[in-house]
C-alpha positions as CSV (number, residue, x, y, z in Angstrom):
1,X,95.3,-26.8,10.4
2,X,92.6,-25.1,9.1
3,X,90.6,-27.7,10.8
4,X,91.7,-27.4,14.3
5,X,91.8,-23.9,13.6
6,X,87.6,-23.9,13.4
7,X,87.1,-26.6,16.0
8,X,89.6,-24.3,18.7
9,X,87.5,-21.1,17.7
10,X,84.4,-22.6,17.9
11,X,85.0,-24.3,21.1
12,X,86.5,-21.0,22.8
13,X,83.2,-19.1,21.5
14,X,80.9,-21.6,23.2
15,X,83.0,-21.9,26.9
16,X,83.5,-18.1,26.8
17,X,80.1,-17.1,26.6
18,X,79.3,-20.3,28.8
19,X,81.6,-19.1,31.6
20,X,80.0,-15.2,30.8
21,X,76.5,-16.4,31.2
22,X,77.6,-18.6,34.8
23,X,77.7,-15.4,36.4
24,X,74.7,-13.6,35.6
25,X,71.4,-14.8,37.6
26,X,69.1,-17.5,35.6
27,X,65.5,-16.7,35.0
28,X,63.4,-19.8,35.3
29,X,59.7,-19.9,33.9
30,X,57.4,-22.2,35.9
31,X,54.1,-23.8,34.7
32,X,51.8,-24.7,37.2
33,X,50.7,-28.5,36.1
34,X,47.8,-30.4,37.0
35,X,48.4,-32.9,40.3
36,X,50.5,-35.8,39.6
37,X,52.1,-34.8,36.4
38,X,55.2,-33.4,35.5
39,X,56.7,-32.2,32.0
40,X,60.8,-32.3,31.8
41,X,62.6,-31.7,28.4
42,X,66.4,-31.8,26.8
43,X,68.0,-30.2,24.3
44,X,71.4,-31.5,22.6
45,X,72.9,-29.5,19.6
46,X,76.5,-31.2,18.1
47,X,79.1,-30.4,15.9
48,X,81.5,-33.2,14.7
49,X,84.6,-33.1,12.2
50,X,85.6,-36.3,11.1
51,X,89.0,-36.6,9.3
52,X,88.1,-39.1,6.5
53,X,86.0,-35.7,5.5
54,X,83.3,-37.9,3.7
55,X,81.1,-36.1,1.2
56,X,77.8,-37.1,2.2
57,X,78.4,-36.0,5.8
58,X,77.5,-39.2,7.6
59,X,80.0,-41.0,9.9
60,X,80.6,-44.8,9.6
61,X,77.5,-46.8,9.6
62,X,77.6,-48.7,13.1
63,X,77.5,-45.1,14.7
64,X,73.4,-43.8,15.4
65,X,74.8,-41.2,17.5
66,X,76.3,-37.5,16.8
67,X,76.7,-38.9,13.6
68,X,76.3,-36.4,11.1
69,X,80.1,-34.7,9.8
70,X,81.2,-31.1,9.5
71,X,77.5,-29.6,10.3
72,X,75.9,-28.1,13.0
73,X,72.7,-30.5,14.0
74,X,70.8,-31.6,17.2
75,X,71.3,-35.2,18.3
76,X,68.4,-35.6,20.5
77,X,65.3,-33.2,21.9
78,X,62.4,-34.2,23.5
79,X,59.5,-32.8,25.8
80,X,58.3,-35.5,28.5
81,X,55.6,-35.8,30.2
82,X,55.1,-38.3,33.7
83,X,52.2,-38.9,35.3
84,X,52.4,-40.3,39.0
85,X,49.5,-41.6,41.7
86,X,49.6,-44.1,44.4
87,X,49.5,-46.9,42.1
88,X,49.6,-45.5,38.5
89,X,52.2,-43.9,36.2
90,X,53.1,-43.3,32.8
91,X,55.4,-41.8,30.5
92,X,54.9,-40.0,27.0
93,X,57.9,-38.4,25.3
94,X,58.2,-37.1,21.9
95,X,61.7,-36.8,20.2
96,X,63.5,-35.3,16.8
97,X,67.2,-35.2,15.8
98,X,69.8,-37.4,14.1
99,X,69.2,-40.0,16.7
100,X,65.9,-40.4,15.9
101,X,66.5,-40.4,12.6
102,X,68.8,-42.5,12.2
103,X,68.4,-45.0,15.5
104,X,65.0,-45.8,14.6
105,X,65.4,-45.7,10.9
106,X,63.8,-49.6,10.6
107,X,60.4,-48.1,12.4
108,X,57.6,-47.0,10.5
109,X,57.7,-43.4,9.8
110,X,54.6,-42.5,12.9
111,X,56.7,-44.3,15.4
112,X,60.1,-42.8,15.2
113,X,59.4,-39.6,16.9
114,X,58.5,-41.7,20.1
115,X,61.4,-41.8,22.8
116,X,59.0,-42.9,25.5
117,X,55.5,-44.3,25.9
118,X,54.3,-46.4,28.6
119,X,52.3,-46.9,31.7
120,X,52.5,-48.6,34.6
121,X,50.4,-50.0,37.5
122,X,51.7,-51.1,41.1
123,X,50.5,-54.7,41.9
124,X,51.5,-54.7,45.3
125,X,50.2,-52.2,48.2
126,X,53.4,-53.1,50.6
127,X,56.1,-53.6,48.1
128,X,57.3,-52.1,44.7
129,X,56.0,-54.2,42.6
130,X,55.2,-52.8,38.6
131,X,53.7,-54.2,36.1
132,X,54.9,-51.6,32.7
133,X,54.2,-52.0,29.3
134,X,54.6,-49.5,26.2
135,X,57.9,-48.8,24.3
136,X,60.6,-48.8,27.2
137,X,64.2,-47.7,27.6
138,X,66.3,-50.5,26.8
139,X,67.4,-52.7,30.4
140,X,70.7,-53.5,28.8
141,X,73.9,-51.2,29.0
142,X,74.8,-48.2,31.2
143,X,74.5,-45.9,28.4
144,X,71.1,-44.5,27.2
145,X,70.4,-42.4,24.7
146,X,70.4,-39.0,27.3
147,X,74.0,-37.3,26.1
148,X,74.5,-35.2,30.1
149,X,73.5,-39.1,31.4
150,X,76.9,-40.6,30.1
151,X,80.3,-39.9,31.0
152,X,81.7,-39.7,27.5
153,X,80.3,-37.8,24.8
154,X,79.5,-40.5,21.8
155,X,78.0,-43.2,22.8
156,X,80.8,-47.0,23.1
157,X,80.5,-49.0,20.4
158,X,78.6,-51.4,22.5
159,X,75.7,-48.8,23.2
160,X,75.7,-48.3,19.5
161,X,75.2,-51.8,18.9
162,X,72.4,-52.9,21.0
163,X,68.8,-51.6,22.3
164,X,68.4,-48.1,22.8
165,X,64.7,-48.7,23.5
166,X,62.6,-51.5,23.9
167,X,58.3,-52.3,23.6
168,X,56.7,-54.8,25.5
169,X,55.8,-55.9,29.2
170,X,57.9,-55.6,32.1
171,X,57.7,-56.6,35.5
172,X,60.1,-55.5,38.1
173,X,60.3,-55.3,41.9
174,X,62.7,-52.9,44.1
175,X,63.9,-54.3,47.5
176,X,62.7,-51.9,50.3
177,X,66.0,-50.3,51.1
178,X,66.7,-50.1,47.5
179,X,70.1,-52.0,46.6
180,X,68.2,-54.8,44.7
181,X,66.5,-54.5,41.6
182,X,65.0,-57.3,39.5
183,X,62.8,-57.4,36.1
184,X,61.5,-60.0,33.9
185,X,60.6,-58.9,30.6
186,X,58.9,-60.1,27.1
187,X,59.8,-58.3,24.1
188,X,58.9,-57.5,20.5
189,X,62.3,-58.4,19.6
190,X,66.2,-57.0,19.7
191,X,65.5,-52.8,19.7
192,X,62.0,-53.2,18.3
193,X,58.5,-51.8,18.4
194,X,57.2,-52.8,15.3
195,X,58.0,-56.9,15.1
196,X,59.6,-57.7,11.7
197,X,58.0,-59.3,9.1
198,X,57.0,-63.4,9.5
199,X,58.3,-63.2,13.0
200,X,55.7,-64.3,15.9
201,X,58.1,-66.1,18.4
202,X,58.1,-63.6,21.7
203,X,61.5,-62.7,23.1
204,X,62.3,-62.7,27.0
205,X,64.8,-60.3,28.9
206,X,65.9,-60.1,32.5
207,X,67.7,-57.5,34.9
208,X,69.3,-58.1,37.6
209,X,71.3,-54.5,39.9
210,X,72.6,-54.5,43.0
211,X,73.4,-51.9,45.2
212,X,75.6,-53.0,48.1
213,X,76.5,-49.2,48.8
214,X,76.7,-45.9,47.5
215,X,79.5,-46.4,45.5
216,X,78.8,-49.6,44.2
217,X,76.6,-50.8,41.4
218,X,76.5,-54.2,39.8
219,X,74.1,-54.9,37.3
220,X,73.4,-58.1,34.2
221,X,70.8,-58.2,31.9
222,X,70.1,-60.7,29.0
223,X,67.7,-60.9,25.9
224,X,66.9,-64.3,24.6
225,X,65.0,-64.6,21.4
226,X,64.6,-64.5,17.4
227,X,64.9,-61.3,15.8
228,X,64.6,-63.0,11.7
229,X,60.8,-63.8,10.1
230,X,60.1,-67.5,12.2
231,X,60.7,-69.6,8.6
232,X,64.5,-68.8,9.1
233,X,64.5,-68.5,13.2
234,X,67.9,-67.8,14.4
235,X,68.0,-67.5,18.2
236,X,70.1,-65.0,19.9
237,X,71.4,-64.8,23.5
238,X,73.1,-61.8,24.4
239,X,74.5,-60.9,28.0
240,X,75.1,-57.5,29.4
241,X,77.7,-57.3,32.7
242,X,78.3,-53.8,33.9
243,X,79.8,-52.6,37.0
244,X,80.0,-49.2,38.5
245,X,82.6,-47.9,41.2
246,X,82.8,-44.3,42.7
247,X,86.6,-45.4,44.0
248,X,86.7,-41.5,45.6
249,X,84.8,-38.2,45.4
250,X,86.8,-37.6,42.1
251,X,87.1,-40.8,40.4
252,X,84.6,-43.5,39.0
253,X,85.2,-46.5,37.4
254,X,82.7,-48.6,35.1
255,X,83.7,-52.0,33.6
256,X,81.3,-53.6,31.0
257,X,81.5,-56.8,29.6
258,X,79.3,-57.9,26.5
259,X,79.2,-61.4,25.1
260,X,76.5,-62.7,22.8
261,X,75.5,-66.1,20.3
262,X,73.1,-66.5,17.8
263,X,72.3,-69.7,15.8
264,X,74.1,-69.9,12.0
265,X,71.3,-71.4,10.8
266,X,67.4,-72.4,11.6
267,X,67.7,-75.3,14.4
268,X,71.4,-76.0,14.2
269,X,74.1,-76.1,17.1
270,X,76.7,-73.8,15.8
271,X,76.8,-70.5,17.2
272,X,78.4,-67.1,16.1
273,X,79.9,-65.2,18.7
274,X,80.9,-61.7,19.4
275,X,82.0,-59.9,22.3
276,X,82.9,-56.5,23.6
277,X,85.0,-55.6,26.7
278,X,85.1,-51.3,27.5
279,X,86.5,-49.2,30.8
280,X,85.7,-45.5,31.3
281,X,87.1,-43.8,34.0
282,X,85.9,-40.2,34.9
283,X,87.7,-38.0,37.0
284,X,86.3,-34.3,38.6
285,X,88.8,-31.6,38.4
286,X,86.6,-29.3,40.4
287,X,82.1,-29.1,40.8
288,X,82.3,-27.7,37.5
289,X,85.3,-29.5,35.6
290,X,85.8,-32.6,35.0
291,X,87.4,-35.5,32.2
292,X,86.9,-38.8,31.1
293,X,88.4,-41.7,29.3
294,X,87.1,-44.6,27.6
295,X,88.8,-47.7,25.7
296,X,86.9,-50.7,24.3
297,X,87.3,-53.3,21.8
298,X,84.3,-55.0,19.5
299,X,84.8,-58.0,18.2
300,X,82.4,-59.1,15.6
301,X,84.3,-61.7,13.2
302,X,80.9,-62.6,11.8
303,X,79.4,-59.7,11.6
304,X,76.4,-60.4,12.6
305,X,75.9,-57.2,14.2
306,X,78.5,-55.1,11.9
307,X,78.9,-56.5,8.9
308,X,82.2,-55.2,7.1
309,X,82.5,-57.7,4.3
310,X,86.1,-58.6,4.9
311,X,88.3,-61.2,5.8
312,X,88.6,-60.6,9.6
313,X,85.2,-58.8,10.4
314,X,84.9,-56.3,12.4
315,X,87.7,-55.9,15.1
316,X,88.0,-52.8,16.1
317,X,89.6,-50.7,18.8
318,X,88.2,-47.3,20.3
319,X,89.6,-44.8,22.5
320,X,88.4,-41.6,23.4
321,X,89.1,-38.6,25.8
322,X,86.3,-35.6,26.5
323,X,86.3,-33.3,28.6
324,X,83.1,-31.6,30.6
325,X,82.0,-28.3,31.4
326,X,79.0,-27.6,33.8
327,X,77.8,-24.0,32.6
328,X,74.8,-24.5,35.0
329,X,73.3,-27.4,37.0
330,X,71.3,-27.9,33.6
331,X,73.4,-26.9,31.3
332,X,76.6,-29.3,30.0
333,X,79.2,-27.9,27.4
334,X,81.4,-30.9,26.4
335,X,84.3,-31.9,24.1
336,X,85.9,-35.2,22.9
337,X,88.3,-36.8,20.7
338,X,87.9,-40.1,19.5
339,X,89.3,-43.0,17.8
340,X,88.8,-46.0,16.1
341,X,91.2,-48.9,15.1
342,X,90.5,-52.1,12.9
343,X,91.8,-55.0,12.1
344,X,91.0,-54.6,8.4
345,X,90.6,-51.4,6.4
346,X,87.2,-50.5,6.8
347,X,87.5,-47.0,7.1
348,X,88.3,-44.1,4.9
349,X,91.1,-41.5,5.0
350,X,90.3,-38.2,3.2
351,X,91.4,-39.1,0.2
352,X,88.9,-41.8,-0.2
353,X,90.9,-44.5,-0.2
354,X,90.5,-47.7,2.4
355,X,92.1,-47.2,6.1
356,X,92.0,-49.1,9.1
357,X,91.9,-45.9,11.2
358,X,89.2,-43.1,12.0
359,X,89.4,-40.1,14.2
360,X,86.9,-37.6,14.8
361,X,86.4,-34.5,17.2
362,X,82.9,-33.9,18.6
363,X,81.2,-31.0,20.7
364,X,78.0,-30.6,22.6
365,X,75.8,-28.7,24.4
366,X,72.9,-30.5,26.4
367,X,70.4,-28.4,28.6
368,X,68.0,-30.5,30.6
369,X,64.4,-28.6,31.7
């Protein structure tokens, strides 16, 4: 009790003085920049309480977001800067937080504070044709690393599990009236910007979204290559399938679909599999108000992506509920509950002893400028 005692206080203190500051005016300081660029930042503070109360404050290991237990901490804040002309842009973002920290803890130290670098030049005069090339958001999943982005607070346990970011060459092209979107990309590997050790083999990527409306987006994306040293080549093929639906002005609908192989061996024929289906539905209450719901299952049996060690892999099931509050067009207060379900005990309860259950309550604040 004591518990939900601290998480009820702590989230009445935040909407109170959210809702108190809503109605006094907002004092905005402008920097003139030079022409074409533009500097944009966010801000994301946390608090989480997870019930297995571990000791070293760190959620389960397949989690790289909001991830640190019973502490006060900032998931993600960076300052951007974009440049734009007729035929050039680029990007340069710097980052810190647990997301850095822990997302890009395979990186070498210089690079993990870079959440965006890249430019771009136009190869067409009459179309929208780019050539890009830096370190990239990833082209796989509707969830990025941008908390007020998303729908639910954490990130699914598909989002957790594949590229955040990316480093290479991409080449897209946007349809004039914009519904159709299509990139071809080549890749340092599967979420990398330093290529592992021994490994020289190139990895490919495409996107495909389609806008038939509004209200309607349909998007897949792939990555095909080896993410091992080239002596022990494994090659993976993952596929991404999302689709987003605005059904009304209150409620959206996205459907994601994940399914992925990769070789059990260098050069045989056998493949381990794993797939992940997830819904989340979000629902506005009012312009201010509004809730959302995910489920999702990962199945990993291998665990080539999670490994668990035991008999059935990972299997899990995940559920959450959260619930937004928009203090100011930049400013997002939110709240969640969440929960996670395996088929073996991979989990701990607060005594310490093996559980096939977790459940954790997590809070937010993300201010975009």
């Amino acid at each position: 009790m004591k518990t939900f005692s601290l998480i009820f206080i702590l989230s009445t203190v935040y909407i109170t003085a959210a809702f108190a500051q809503q109605d006094s005016a907002m004092v905005e300081a402008t920097t003139e920049a030079p022409a074409g660029f533009t500097f944009s930042g966010y801000i994301e503070p946390y608090y989480s309480y997870d019930f297995s109360n571990p000791d070293n404050h760190l959620k389960a290991g397949f989690l790289y977001n909001h991830n640190r237990h019973n502490e006060f901490n900032l998931n993600l804040g960076f300052i951007k800067a974009n440049y734009t002309a007729d035929r050039l842009r680029g990007n340069l973002a710097l980052m810190t937080g647990t997301y850095a920290q822990y997302n890009l803890a395979a990186e070498p130290d210089v690079i993990r504070h870079i959440f965006e670098a890249n430019v771009g030049v136009k190869l067409s005069q009459s179309s929208e044709l780019w050539l890009d090339a830096g370190i990239l958001p990833s082209h796989i999943g509707f969830e990025s690393a941008i908390g007020k982005d998303n729908w639910a607070l954490t990130r699914s346990l598909v989002a957790e599990n594949t590229p955040y970011y990316e480093s290479g060459a991409r080449l897209s092209y946007t349809s004039g009236d914009g519904k159709l979107y299509l990139a071809g990309l080549i890749l340092n590997g599967y979420q990398r910007i330093f290529r592992v050790d021994g490994n020289n083999t190139p990895a490919v990527g495409a996107q495909i979204t389609y806008k038939p409306s509004g209200n309607v987006t349909f998007n897949y994306s792939n990555f095909y290559g080896n993410d091992k040293p080239d002596s022990v080549a494994q090659w993976r093929f993952h596929n991404n399938l999302y689709g987003i639906f605005q059904v009304s002005d209150a409620l959206g609908i996205t459907l994601g679909f994940d399914f992925a192989s990769e070789q059990t061996a260098k050069g045989e024929n056998d493949y381990n599999i794993w797939y992940t289906p997830v819904v989340v539905a979000k629902f506005a209450l009012s312009d201010r108000t509004s809730v959302s719901a995910r489920a999702e299952y990962y199945s990993d049996e291998e665990g080539i992506i999670i490994a668990t060690g035991t008999p059935n892999g990972f299997k899990t099931f995940g559920y959450s509920l959260n619930m937004d509050f928009k203090i100011m067009d930049n400013a997002l207060f939110r709240i969640e509950g969440r929960g996670l379900s395996s088929e073996d005990e991979i989990f701990t309860n607060e005594d310490g002893e093996p559980s096939k259950n977790n459940f954790f309550i997590t809070t937010s604040l993300g201010i975009s400028f």
